[in-house]
N, C-alpha and C positions, 0 to 999 in steps of 0.2 A: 437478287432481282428476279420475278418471275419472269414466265414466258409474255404475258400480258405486255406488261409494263416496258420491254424491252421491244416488241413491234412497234407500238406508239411511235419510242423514241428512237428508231431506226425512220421512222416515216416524216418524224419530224426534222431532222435534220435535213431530210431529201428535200424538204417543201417552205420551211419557215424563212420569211423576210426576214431582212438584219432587224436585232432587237429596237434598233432605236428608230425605224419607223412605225414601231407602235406603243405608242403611248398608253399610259392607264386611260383605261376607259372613264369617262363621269357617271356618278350612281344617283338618282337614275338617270338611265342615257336610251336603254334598248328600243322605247317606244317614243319617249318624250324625256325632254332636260327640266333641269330648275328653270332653266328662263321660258321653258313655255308651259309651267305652271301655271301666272298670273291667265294666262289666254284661257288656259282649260276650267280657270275657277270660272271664267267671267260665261264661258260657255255654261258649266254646271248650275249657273242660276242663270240663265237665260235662253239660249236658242238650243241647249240641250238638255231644260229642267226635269223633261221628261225621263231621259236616258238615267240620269244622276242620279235621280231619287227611286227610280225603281231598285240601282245598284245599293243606295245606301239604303233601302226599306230593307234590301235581303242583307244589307251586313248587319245591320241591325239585330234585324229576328233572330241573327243564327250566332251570334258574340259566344255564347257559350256552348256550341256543338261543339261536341269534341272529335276529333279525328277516328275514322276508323281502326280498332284493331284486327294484329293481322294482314295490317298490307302486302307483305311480302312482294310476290313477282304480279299481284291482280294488276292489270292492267285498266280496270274500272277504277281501285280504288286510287290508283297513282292520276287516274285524270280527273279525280273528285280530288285531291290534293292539289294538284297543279292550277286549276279555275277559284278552287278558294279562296287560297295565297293570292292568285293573279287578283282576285274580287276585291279585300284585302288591302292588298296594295294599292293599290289604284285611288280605294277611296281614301287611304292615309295620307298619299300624296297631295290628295285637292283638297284634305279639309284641316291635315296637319292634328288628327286626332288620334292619339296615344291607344285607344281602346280599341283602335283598328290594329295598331302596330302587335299589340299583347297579342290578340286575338290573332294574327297568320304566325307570331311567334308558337303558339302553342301547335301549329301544323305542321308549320317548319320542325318543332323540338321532333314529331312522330317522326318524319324523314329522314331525321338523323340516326333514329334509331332502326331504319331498315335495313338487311345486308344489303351490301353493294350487288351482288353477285347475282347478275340478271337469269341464268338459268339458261339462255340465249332467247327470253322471251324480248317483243318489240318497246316494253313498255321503258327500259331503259333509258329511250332520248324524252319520255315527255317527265319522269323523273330525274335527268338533269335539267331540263327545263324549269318546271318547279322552283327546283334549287336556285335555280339563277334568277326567277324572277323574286322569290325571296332573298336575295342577296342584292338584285337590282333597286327593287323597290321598297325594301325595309332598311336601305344601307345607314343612312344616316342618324337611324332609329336603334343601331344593333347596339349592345353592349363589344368590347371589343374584343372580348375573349370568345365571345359567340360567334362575332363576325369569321374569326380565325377558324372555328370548327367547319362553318357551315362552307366557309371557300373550300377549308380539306376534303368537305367529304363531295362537295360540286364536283371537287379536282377528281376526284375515285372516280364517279361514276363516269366522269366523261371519260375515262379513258377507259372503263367498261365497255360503252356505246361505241367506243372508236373501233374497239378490240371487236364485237357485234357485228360494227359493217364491215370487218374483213372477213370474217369468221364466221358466221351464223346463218342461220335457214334464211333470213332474209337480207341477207347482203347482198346487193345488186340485182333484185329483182325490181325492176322499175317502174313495170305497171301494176303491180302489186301496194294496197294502203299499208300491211303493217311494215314497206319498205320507208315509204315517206314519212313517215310519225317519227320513226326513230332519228331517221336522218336528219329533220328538221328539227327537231328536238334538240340534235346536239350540234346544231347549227346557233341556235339561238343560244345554250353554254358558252362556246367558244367566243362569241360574239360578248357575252358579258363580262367572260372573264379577258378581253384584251389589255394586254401590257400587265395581267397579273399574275400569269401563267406562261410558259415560253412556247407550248405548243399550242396556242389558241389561234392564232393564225392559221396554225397546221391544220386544226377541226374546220374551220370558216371556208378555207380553199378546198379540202375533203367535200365538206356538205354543200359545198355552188360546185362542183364538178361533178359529183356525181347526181341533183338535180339537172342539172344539165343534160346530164345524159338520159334522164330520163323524157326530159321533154323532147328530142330526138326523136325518141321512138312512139306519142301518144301524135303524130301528125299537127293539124294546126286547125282543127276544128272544133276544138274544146270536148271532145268526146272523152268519157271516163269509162273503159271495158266493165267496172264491176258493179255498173249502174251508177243511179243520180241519188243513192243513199250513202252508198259506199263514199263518193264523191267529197261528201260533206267529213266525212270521218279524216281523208288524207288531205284535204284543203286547210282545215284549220289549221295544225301547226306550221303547216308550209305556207301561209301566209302569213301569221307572224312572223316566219324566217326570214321573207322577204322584205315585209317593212322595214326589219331592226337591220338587214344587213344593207339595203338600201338607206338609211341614216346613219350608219357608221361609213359611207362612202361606197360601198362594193356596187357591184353587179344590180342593173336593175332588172330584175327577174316579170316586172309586170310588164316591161317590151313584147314577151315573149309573145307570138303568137297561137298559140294555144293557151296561153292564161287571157287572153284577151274577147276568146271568143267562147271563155268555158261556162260564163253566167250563162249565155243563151241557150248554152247545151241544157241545161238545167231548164231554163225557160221551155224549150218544145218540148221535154218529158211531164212537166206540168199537166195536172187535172185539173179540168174548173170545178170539184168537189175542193183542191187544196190537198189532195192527193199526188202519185205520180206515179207516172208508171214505169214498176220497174223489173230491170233486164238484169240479170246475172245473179249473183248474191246480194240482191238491193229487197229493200220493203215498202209498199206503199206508202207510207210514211214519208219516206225522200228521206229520211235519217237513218242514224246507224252508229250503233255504241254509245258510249259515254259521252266523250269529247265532241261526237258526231250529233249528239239528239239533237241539236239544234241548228238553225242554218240560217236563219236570218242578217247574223253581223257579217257573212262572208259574202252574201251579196251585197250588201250595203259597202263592204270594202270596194269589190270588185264595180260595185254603180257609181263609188265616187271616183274611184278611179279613171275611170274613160269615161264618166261623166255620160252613163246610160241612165235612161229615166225607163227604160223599161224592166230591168234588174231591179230599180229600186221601188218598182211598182211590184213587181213579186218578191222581195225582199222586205214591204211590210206586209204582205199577206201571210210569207212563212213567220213575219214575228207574231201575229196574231195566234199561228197554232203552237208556234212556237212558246209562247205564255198561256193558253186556252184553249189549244187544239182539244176536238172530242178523241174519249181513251183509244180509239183507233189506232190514231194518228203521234199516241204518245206513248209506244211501250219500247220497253227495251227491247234491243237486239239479242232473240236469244240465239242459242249455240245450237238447242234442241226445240222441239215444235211442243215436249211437254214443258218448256220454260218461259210461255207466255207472261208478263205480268208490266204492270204498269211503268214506267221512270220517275220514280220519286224527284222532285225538287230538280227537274234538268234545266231551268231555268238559268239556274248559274252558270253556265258553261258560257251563256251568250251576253251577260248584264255587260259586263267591262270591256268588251269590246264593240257591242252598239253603243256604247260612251264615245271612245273611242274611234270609231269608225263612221258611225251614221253621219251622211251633210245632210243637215236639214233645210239647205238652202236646194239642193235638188229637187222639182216637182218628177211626182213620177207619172208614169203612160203606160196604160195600156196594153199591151201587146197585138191589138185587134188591126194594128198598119202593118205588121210583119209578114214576110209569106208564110203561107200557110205549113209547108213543107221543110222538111231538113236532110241531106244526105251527108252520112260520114265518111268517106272512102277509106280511110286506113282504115277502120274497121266492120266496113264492109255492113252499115246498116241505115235505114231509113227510117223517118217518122215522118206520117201523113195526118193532115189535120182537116178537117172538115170546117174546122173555122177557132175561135175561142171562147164562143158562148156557155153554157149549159149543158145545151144539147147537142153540140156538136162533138160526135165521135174520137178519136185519133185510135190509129191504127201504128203498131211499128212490127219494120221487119226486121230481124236479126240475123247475122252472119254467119253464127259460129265464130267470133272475131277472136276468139281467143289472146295471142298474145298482136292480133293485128298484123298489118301488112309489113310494115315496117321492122314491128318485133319476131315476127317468123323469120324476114330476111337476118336477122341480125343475129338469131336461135341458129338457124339452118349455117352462117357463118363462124358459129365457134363459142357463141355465148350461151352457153348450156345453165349458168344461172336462171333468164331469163323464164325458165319452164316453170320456176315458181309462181310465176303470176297469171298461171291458171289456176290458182287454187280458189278464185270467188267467179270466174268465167263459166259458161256454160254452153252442153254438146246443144245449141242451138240454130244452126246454119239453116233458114227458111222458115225460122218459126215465125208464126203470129200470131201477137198481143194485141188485144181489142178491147177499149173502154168505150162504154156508151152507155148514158143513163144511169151515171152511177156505180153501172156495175161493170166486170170485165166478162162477156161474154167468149171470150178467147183469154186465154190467163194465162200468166207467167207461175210456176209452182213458187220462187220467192227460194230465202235462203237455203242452200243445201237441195236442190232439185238438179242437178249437174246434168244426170243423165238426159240422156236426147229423148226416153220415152217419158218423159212428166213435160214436155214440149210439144206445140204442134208441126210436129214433124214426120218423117215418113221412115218405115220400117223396111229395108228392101232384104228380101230371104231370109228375114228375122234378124237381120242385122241394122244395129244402130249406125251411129256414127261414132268416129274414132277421135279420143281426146288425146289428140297432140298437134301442137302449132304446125306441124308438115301438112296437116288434114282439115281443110277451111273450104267454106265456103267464100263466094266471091261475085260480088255485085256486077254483073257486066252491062248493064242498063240502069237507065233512073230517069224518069219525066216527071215532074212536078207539072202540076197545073192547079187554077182557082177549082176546075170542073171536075175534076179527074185526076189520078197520078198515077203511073204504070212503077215497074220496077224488076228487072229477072236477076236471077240467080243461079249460075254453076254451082249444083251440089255434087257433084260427081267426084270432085277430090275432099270431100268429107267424110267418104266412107271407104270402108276397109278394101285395101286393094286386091284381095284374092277376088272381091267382085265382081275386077275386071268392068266398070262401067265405063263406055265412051261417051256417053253425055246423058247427064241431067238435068235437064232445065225447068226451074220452076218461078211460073211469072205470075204477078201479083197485080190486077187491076183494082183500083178503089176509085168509081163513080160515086162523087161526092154526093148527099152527102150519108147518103146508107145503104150502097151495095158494094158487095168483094164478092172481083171471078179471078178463081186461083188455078191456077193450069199447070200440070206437072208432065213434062215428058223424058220417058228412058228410054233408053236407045241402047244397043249392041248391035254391033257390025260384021262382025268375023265370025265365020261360019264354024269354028271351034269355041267360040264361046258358049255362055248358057243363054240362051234366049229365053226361057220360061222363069219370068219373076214371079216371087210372092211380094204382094204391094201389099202394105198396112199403111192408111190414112189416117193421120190421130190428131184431132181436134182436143185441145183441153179447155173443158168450161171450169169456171170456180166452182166446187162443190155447195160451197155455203149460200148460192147465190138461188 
């Protein structure tokens, strides 16, 4: 027995209910049963004809693509596999056509043939995912010798993923995306394989405790540190995880108070271009990666949910760019700035679940009744809106929020995993980002700009700011108004402490709805100190503008 394989089942034992309260699961069960078939067909020719036939237009077109070779550890190609099969499935189940079943078989056969052996990359939980939604949702269609393959190799990799979150660069970093992919990932494994596996419990209670603990630390104002693209990337499988473990009984994760208020967060980064603006390792676009290029079904979840018409008032605008968006607004996420290029065919990612998730009995609204304004305190940032027209501006200030208020407390008390979830955060503590007109005449540098000089931000004795959760900026003021909105900030423990600075204060007026007075003042006290700074002011405009 490897070293692998024997953690697991040392964990399971510590955690799993008696066998005989969990029953075989029903296939499919994880989103929908046999018995709410008949409802979903009568929806697919009727109050959702729209949804269903776009789904079945792309199963259609693509019956004979064949799978990627090469999958290996890509993490693209494993969520080009997983939305497939999910595509796939979905329509096999409402129309009971065989030519669907063939067709996610032939994806499923590639999956089978990839090693298990993650490398310690994240993409692990969205290919046991996958697996399980082709085991879910092809169950009744499988041959049963295939069935028997595709459960072994489900079983491998989940216990890969389990081995991952104890193990690997991204275990237990919380406000970090490639944490939540994996975790919900094999959240929704465990979940499918119940009563046919003995540790599957043990995954399901694994993957709601340690979401759990992640929501802990992102406060309760639906703010996402690595922007509103990023966002879209860690939300998607972690909403599936929540529907399916909320229909097999567990934990209802959409109480939570920061899933509850996370559409809006989204909402005030919104551009009325259809754009967004965005902070950390985020893209105008508001998307990000594979899984992530699209974002319309996750507000449509989150609008039917709490029953927001304003979510689902920007959750059809994102599906408009979301199918038609101009190339801007449609390239993948690269890794390098020479890796610019379009996303072929991302549409998929979002068909089966705007089936699925859009109420079309929701009217939507608006956003022009909301205040203007938003403040996030744990991480220490604001956005100001001059209104929701055209032409109305929006300004945001940024914190330096790094791992947040809550997540420094929690770094600084012994959770040294947590560090990882700087890695899409940025040395930004007083910067500002300015759209208007289109254009950004204050700009965020966009993925990979870490450093605090591709920000506007301030250089004191040629010194930047220091990237570590101990060294944050910190909002100590905030007024919102229709007219006006103020807002200061302590920068002074964002920078290196041989500096020595006893106070920096930088405050940020915005007279709606087009002037900004920006005030910076430094201070030293002690007559051993250095009193003679060198100040660098640095405004960054968009070059291409």
């Amino acid at each position: 027995m490897n070293g692998k394989m024997l953690i697991l089942l040392v964990s399971a034992v510590l955690t799993l209910r008696p066998a005989a309260q969990s029953a075989a699961a029903e296939h499919p069960g994880l989103y929908f049963s046999r018995g709410d078939l008949p409802g979903l067909r009568s929806l697919a020719a009727g109050a959702k004809a729209l949804q269903f036939s776009r789904l079945r237009h792309w199963c259609d077109a693509n019956l004979e693509e064949d799978p990627p070779s090469g999958i290996g550890t890509s993490e693209r190609w494993h969520e080009t596999c997983f939305s497939t099969i999910t595509n796939y499935g979905v329509a096999y189940q409402v129309t009971g056509e065989r030519k669907y079943l063939e067709a996610g078989l032939r994806w499923l056969g590639a999956l089978l043939a990839v090693p298990t052996d993650s490398q310690g990359n994240y993409h692990i939980g969205v290919f046991a995912a996958a697996l399980a939604h082709g085991y879910d949702l092809f169950h009744q269609g499988l041959d049963p010798s295939f069935r028997r393959r595709l459960k072994a190799k489900l079983i491998e990799v989940l216990e890969e993923a389990r081995f991952g979150a104890l193990h690997h660069w991204w275990a237990g970093v919380y406000t970090h995306h490639d944490f939540w992919i994996p975790v919900a990932g094999m959240g929704i494994a465990g979940l499918c394989l119940a009563g046919e596996y003995p540790a599957a419990d043990s995954v399901v209670q694994f993957s709601t405790a340690e979401l759990r603990a992640a929501f802990r630390l992102l406060g309760e104002r639906g703010y996402w540190p690595e922007g509103a693209a990023d966002w879209v990337y860690g939300m998607a499988p972690a909403c599936m995880f929540f529907d399916a473990l909320a229909r097999a009984g567990g934990p209802d994760f959409y109480r939570e108070p920061w899933l509850q208020a996370t559409a809006r967060f989204r909402l005030y980064h919104w551009l009325p271009d259809d754009s967004y603006m965005y902070i950390g390792d985020s893209y105008r676009s508001g998307r990000y990666g594979t899984l992530g290029s699209v974002s319309a079904h996750l507000l449509m979840r989150l609008a039917a949910r709490y029953r927001d018409s304003h979510a689902q008032w920007l959750a059809l605008r994102d599906a408009a760019v979301d199918s038609a968006g101009p190339p801007g607004l449609a390239l993948e996420a690269p890794y390098s700035y020479g890796a610019w290029r379009l996303l072929p065919d991302r549409e998929l990612h979002g068909l089966a679940w705007q089936f699925l998730w859009h109420d079309p009995s929701l009217e939507p609204a608006p956003p022009d009744t909301l205040p203007e304004d938003a403040l996030y305190p744990n991480w220490d940032t604001a956005v100001f809106r001059s209104g929701w027209g055209r032409s109305d501006p929006v300004l945001a200030f940024a914190g330096g929020h790094q791992l947040g208020r809550l997540g420094a407390e929690a770094w600084q008390a012994g959770s040294g995993r947590l560090s990882g979830g700087l890695a899409h955060t940025h040395q930004n503590a007083g910067s500002l980002y300015l759209w208007a007109d289109g254009q950004f005449p204050l700009a965020p540098p966009a993925y990979g700009g870490r450093d605090g000089r591709f920000h506007s931000t301030v250089m004191v004795d040629g010194h930047g700011q220091v990237f570590d959760p101990g060294h944050r900026g910190k909002i100590v003021a905030c007024q919102p108004g229709d007219s006006w909105a103020m807002a200061a900030m302590d920068l002074a423990g964002a920078y290196p402490d041989e500096l020595k600075l006893d106070d920096y204060r930088r405050t940020l007026v915005f007279l709606k709805p087009r002037t900004i007075f920006l005030a910076d003042r430094l201070t030293t006290a002690d007559g051993d100190k250095k009193y003679i700074r060198r100040y660098e002011w640095l405004l960054q405009a968009d070059a291409a503008q």
